[in-house]
N, C-alpha and C positions, 0 to 999 in steps of 0.2 A: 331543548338542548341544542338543536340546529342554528339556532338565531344567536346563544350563547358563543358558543366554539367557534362560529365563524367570524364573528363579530373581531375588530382591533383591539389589542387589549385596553388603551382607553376608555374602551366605549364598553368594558365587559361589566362591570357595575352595574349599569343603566340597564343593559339585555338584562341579569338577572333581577333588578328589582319589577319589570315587565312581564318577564318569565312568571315570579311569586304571584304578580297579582292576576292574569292570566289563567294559569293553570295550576292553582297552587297545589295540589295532591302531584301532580306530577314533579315540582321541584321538591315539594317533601323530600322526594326519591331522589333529587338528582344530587342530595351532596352538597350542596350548594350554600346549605341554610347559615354555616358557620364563613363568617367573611374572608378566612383565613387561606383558603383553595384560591378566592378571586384575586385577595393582593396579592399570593407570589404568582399568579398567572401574569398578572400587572409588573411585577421586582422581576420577574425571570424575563419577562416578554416574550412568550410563547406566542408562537406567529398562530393566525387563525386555522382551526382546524386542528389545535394542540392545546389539551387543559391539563392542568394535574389535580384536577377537583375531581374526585373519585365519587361514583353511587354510593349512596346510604346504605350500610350491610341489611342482610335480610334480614326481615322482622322489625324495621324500624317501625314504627308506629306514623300511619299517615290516616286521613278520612277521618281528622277529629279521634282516631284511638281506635275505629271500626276500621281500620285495614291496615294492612302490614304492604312493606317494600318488597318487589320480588326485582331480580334484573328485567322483568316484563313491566316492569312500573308497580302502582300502588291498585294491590288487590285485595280481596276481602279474607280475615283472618282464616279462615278453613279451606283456602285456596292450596293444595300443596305448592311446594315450590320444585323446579325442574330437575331434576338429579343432574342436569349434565351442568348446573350450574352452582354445584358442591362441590368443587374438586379440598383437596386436602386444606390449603393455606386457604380459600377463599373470606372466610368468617374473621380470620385479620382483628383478632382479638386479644391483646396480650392479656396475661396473667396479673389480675389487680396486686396481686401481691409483690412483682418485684418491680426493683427500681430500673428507671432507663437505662441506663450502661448496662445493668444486669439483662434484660428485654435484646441489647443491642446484641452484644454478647453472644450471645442463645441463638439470636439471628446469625450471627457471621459463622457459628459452626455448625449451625443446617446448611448453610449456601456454603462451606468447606467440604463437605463432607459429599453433596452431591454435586462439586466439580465447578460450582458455579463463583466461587470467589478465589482469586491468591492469597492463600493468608501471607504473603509476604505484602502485599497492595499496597502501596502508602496514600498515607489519607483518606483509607478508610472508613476511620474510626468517628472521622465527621458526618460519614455516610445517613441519610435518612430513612429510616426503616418504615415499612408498616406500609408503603405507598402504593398501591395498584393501580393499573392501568385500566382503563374502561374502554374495552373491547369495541364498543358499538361504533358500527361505519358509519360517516357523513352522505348523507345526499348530495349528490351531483359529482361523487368522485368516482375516475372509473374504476375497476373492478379486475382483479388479476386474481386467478387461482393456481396454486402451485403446489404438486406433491413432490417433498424435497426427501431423499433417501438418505440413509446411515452406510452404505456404501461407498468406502472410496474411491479417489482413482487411484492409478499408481503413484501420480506424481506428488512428490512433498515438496512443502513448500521450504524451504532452505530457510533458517532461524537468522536473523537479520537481513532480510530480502530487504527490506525498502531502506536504503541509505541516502547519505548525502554526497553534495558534489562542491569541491572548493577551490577558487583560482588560489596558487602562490600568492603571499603577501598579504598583512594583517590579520594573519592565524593567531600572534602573540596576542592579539586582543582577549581572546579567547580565558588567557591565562595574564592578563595584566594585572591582575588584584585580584585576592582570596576570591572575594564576593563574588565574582567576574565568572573566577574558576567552577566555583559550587552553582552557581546559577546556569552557563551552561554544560557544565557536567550534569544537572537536572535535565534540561530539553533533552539532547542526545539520548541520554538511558528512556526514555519515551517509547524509544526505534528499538529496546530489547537489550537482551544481557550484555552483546558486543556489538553496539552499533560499527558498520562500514563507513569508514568517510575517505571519500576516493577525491585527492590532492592534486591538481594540475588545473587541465582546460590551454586555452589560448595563454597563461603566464609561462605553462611548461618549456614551450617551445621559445620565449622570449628572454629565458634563465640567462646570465652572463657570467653567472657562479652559484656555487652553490646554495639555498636558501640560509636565509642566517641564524643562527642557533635559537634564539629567541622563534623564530616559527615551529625548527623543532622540539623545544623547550615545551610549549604550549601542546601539540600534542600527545610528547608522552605524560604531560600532565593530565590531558583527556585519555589518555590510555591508562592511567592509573587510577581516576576516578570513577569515570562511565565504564572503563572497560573495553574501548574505543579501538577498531583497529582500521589499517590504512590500506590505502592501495596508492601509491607514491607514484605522479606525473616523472617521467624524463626526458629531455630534449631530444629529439629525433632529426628536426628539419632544420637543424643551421650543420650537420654533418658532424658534429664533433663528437664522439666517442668518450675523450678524455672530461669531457664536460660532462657526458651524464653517467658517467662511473665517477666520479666525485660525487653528486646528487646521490648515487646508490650508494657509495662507501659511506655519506658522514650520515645518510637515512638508516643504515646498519646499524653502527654506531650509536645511531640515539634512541630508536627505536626497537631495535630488535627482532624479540618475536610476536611484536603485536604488528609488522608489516603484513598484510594478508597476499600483496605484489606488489609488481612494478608494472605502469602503466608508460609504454613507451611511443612516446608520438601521441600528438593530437591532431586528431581528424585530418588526414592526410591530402582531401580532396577538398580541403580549401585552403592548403600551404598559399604563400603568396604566389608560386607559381602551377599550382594546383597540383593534379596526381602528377606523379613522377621520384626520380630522385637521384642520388651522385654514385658515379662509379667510382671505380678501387682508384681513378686517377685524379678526380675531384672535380669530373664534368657532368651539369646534369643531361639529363634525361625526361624526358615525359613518359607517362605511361605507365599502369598499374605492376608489370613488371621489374619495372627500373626502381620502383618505389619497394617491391617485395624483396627484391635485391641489396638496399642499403637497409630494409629493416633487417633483415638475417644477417647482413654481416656484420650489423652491428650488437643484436644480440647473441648473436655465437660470440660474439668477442667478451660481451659484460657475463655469462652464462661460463663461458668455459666450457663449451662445449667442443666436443670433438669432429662429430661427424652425423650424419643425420641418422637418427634409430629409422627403422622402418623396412630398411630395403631401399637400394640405389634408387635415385627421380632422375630422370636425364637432366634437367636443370641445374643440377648440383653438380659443383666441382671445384676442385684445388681441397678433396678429403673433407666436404661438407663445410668447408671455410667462407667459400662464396658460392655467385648463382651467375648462370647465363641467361642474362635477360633473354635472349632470343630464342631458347627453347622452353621458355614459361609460358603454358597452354593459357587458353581462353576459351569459354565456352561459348557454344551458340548464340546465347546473345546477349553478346560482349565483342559487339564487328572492331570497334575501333582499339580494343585492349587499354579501354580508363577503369575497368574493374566494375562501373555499371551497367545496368541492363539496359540494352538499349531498347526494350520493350515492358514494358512490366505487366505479366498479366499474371495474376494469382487464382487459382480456384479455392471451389469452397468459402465457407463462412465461419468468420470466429464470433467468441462469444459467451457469453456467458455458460457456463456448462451446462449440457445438454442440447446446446445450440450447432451441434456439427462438429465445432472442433474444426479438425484439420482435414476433413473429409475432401478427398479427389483434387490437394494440391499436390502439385508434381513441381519438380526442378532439374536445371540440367545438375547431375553429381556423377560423382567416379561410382562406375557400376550401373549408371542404368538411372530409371524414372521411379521415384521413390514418394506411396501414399499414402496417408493413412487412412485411419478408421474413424466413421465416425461416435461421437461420444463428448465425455467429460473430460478436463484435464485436458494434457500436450498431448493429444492421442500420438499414441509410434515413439513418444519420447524413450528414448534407451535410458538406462544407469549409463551415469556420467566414466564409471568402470565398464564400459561395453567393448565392445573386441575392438575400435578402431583404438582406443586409448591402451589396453592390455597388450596389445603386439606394440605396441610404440616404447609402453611401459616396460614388454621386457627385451625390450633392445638395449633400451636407457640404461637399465639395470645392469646389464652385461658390459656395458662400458665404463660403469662408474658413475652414471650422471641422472640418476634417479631422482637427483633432490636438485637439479639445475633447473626445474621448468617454476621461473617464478614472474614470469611476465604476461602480458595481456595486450590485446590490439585486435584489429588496427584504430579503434576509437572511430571509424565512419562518422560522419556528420552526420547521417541519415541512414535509411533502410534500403537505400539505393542497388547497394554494392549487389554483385550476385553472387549467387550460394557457389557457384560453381568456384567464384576467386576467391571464398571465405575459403575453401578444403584446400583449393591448390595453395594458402599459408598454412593452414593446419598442418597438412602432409610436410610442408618444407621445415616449419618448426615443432615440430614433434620433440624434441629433445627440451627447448626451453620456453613452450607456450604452458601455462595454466587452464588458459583459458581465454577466447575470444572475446571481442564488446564492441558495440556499434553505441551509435548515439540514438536518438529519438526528440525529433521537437516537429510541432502544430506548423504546417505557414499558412499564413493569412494575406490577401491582398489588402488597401487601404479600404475599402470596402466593405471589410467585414470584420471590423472592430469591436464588434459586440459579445457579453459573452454569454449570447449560445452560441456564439462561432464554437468556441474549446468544449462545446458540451453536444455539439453535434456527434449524434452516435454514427454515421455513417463514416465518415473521415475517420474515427477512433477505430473501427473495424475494419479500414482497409489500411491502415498499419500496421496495425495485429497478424492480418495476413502476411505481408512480406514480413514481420519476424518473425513469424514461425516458420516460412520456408526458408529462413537464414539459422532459424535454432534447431530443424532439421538435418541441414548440410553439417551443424558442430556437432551436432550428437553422433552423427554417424559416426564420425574420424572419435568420439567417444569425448570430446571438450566440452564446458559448456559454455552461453552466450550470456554474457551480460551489458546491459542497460547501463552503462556506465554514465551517461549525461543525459540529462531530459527536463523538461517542463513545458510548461504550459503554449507557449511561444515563443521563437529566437529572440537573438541579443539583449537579453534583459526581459522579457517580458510584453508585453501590451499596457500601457495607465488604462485603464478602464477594464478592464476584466482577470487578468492576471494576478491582481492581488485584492478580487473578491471573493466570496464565499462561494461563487459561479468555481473559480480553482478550486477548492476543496474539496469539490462534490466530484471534479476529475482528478484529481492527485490520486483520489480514495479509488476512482474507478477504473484507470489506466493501470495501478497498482498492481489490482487484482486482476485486469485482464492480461496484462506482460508472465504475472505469477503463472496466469493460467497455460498460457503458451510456454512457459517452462523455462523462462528466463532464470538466470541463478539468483540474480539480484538488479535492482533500480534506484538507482542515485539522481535524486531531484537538485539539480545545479542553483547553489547560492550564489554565482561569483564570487565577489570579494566580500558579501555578507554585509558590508556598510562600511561608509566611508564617512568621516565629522564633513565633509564638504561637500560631498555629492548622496548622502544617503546610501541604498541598497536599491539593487533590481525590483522590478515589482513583483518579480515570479516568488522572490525571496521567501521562505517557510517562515525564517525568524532572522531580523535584522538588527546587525549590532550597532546599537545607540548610546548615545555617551551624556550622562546623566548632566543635565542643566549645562549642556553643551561641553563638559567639560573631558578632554579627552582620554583623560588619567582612569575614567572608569567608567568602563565600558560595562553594559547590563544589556539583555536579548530582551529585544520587543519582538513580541509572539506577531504574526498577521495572517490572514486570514486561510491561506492555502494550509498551515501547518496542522489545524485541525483534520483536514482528510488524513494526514499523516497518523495521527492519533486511533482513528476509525479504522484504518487497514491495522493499524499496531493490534489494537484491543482483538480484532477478529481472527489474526494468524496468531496471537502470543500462544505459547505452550509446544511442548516437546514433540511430536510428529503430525504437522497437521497437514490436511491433505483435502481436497472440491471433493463434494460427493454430488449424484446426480440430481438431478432437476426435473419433473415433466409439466410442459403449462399445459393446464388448460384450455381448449380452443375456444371457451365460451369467454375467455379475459377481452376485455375493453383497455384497459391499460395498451398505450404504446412503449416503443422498444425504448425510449428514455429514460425505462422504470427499472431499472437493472438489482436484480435479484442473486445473492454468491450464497451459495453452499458450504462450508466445511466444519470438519468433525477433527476434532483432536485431543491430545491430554492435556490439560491444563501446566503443569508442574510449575513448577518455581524458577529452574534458574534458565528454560528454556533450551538446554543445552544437552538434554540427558537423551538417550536413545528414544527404542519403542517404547511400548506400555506394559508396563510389569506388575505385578499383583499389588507392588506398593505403592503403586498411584493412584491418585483420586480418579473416580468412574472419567470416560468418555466426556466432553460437551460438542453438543452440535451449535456453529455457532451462522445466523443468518441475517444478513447484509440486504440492507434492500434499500436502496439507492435512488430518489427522486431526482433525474435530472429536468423533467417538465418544470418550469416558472410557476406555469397561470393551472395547472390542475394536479390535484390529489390524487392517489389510487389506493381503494380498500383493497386490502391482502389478504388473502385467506391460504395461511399457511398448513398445509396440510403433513403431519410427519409419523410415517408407521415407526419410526427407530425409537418414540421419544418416551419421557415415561408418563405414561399416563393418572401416576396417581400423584406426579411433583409437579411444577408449574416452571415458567419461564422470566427472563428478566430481558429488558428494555433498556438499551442504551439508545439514549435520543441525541443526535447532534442538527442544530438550524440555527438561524441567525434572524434577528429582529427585520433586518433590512435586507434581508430576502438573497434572490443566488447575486444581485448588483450590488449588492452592500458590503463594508467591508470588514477587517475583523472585530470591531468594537460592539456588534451585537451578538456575534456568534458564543453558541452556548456546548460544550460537552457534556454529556449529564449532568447537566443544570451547573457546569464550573465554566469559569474562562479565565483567559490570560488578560483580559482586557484591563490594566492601570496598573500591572505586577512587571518586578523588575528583579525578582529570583528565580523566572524559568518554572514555576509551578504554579496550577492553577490555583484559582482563590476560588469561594464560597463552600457551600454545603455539595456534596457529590451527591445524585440522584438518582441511581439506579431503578428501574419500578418494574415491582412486581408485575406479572400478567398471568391469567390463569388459563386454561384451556377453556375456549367456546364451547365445545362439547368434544365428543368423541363419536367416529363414526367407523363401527367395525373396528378394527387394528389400528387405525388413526385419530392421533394426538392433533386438533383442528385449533389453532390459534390466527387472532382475525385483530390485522393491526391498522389502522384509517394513517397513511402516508399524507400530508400533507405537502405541495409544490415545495420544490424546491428545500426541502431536508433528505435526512439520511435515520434508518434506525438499526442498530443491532440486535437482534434476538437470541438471548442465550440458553439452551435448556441440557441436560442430563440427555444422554443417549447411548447409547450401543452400538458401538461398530460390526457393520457386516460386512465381512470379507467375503 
């Protein structure tokens, strides 16, 4: 079997006709004997170390008719066979009597019913039944064990967490032609019932009037198909007021109530003439002050706002209208007052859950030195309703202006900024903040162009760090922090690793770790998504192409990063899902590049409904396990007291023929891809595969998956939440 699975798919024909003659009682067993396993292993191009040629059920007949298959191989007919390798579904025998559709059928309301399919799913119905996975681990891969709990943590994961990010300007393409409209109204709804697309970057701030109807046009077109809601860039640093209350009045106007905000100002610490900004007389200023100063006066003016809720800030004055730069504090360390630290040292360690968490980072904040605990989840994360937002809330209230906080900022370029200058805006816009958002991008010197540069786990974890002690400082004042721009690396990306399947494998796992630190949401920045003359970024999820060059009809070419996209989708979809714990191991060989996520939730349908109520489908526990190694595999041995021990699990597999350097043209999602489609939906047969449990040890449900370098797989099973 070794010599097989490892083998190129090429060269896999040859391994098993070597195998047969070899060891032929032992291929008996392996499944093998019918060609049909080896060509789609060959039509799929399942990377070494990944087959879908399943063992011979038990009792096939090998040894000439003197022995029967067991999962131990081919033993003699009076051999019992193991109990732990009987679970319910193993034997994978339909009923001679009915027809396939009817087989199929039967199948999708076992897997409804214990939590494990949406019956709304499209493309289902092409799905492949009957397929199991073959448990047994490869040699030479290393070895991680993990007991993952039905425990959650507090924190949920907010229902359209991972969105997109788009400059001003050829939005309409989106919506040029019907076909155009239906094909990416399909990508989008991918990212769940309401995807987020958060509208600006470097165009917002460049605006000279309003966007033109035709960009709005095409949104509320994606607002009415996908479902689709915005968060609207407005100009901030050319000082004009009247200019982006125009952007906000005709975004009103065409939009509505599918705007989720207003996003005012881009990245303020890389204006042309950096942090700073203009006083009430039209001189500028440097200095994160001066800059906090023309953001509030110009959001109290688009807001209508009166005066600041909270209780007087000495900074404030002329009745919460404006601010006195020079009594706007700075924290310790913030000596020069640019709003960054001028030291950055974070404690603790993030990570996957169970990994610390947030354990023994402190920050300068109003009140004192603020820690948590270690654990799963945002450990210390407050409800977004916590006492700094409720006093703020019922000030607002008292004045009338309850439903004025519809903006967001400051947009940060980076993680830089300090918690101490995040709260001292919170505190000042209290009245018409939403919610905070910093940016997030990789830098690279020219020397480290490769990509494991963006899949190095250390660099990934000491960014995590400074947002959490940035999502700390908003939780306290009760707001929350969102990701509003990010990818893989600045200005467009990297050519060589940016828009390889190397991005995917981090989209999917920056995702979940921003999730885990308790970001509200993370919008991976397309710019302008494609241009007939210059193409798209290479960070790009999905780039718009215009069919035999022609520029009348435009159609989304999927690449390769947009698949991670897919993989964080599949694992948070459903109505309250939430990390549950982790314990490794100490005997795992596997290193930290093997990234392993937790979470348990409801399945439901439209993603949008509360808790869990008696009329939804059980619990699923859903596990993510993430190869970011190249050159080595890791056997997994998933250990789960929550899960049920008499049903079995399903295997979502995502990898790519040409590995984490290669780019989207080989990558596979349950055996479907985007690769030569020009409606936004994958083609071929969908492949989800069954797996049964290894055994069972005491209270635990033992399932044991062989990770292959460089892929990703999801494991879905029926489970029980323990609160």
């Amino acid at each position: 079997m070794k010599a097989y699975v490892n083998a190129a798919p090429q060269d896999r024909s040859a391994a098993a006709e070597a195998w047969a003659a070899s060891a032929p009682d032992e291929y008996a067993c392996s499944g093998l004997g019918s060609a049909s396993c080896i060509e789609e292993d060959a039509a799929t191009r399942a990377p070494p170390g990944l087959s879908f040629c399943r063992p011979a059920p038990p009792g096939t007949p090998c040894r000439g008719g003197g022995g029967a298959c067991t999962p131990a191989g081919c033993a003699p007919r009076q051999r019992a066979q193991p109990q732990a390798w009987q679970p319910q579904a193993q034997t994978q025998q339909p009923d001679q009597q009915q027809q396939p559709d009817q087989q199929q059928t039967q199948q999708q309301r076992r897997r409804r019913r214990r939590g494990l399919l949406d019956a709304s799913a499209p493309g289902d119905a092409g799905a492949s039944a009957g397929r199991w996975y073959d448990e047994r681990f490869v040699d030479g891969y290393g070895y991680l064990k993990l007991k993952v709990g039905t425990k959650p943590s507090k924190a949920r994961i907010l229902p359209n967490f991972l969105g997109t990010s788009h400059e001003w300007g050829r939005l309409y393409e989106y919506a040029r032609t019907g076909e155009a409209l239906e094909a990416f109204a399909a990508i989008f709804r991918e990212l769940g019932p309401n995807p987020v697309l958060r509208i600006g970057g470097r165009s917002q701030e460049l605006l000279k009037a309003a966007p033109s109807d035709g960009e709005f046009e095409a949104l509320r077109a994606l607002s009415s198909k996908a479902g689709a809601r915005f968060i609207i860039g407005l100009p901030l640093e050319p000082n004009d007021p009247g200019l982006a209350k125009s952007v906000m009045d005709k975004a009103d106007a065409k939009l509505g109530g599918s705007i989720l905000s207003f996003g005012l100002g881009n990245e303020p610490d890389m204006w042309d003439r950096r942090i700073g900004g203009y006083d009430a007389k039209g001189d500028w200023k440097s200095g994160f002050a001066n800059y906090l100063t023309q953001f509030h006066r110009t959001a109290n003016a688009l807001s209508g706002c009166t005066r600041v809720p909270g209780g007087a800030l000495p900074w404030v004055k002329d009745g919460g209208a404006d601010i006195d730069p020079s009594k706007v504090p700075s924290g310790a360390s913030d000596a020069d007052g640019d709003g960054v630290a001028d030291t950055l040292e974070f404690g603790g360690a993030a990570g996957p859950v169970g990994g610390g968490g947030d354990a023994g980072r402190t920050y300068d904040a109003w009140g004192g030195s603020v820690g948590g605990a270690a654990g799963g989840g945002p450990v210390g994360a407050r409800s977004l309703g916590g006492s700094g937002r409720r006093l703020a809330g019922a000030a607002a209230a008292a004045a009338g202006e309850g439903s004025r906080a519809r903006f967001i900022g400051p947009s940060w370029h980076d993680l830089k900024l300090t918690p101490f200058s995040l709260q001292t805006m919170a505190r000042t816009g209290a009245c018409y903040l939403k919610e905070l958002s910093v940016h997030y991008y990789s830098y690279f010197g020219a020397d480290q162009a490769h990509v494991q540069t963006i899949l190095d786990e250390s660099r990934l974890r000491d960014s995590v760090a400074r947002f959490s002690a940035l999502r700390m400082a908003a939780t306290d004042l009760g707001l929350g922090l969102r990701i509003a721009e990010t990818n893989s690396a600045v200005n467009g990306g990297r050519a060589g690793f940016s828009e390889t399947f190397g991005a995917a494998l981090w989209t999917a796992d920056a995702a979940f770790e921003f999730a885990r630190a308790g970001a509200t949401g993370m919008h991976l920045h397309w710019g302008v998504g494609g241009d007939p003359e210059r193409g798209g970024p290479a960070y790009v999820g999905v780039q718009t192409n215009y069919m035999g060059g022609d520029t009348s009809k435009p159609y989304p070419s999927v690449h390769a990063p947009w698949y991670g996209y897919l993989l964080f989708s599949e694992a948070t979809r459903g109505d309250y899902v939430r990390f549950t714990y982790t314990e490794r191991d100490p005997s795992s060989s596997c290193e930290s590049s093997v990234k392993v996520w937790s979470l348990i939730g409801d399945p439901g349908r439209s993603g949008n409904t509360g808790p869990a109520s008696n009329m939804l489908p059980p619990s699923t526990l859903r596990v993510a396990v993430i190869n970011k190694d190249a050159d080595r595999g890791c056997n997994v041995e998933l250990r789960l007291p929550g899960a049920d021990p008499k049903g079995h699990a399903e295997l979502h597999w995502l990898w790519n023929s040409g590995g984490v350097a290669g780019d989207g043209v080989g990558v596979m999602w349950r055996g479907q891809t985007y690769a030569g489609t020009t409606d936004g939906r994958l083609t071929g047969q969908r492949d989800i595969l069954n797996i049964a449990p290894a055994f069972q040890d005491g209270g635990e449900v033992v399932y044991k998956v062989a990770v292959p370098p460089g892929t990703a797989a999801l494991l879905v099973t029926a489970a029980k939440i323990k609160e």
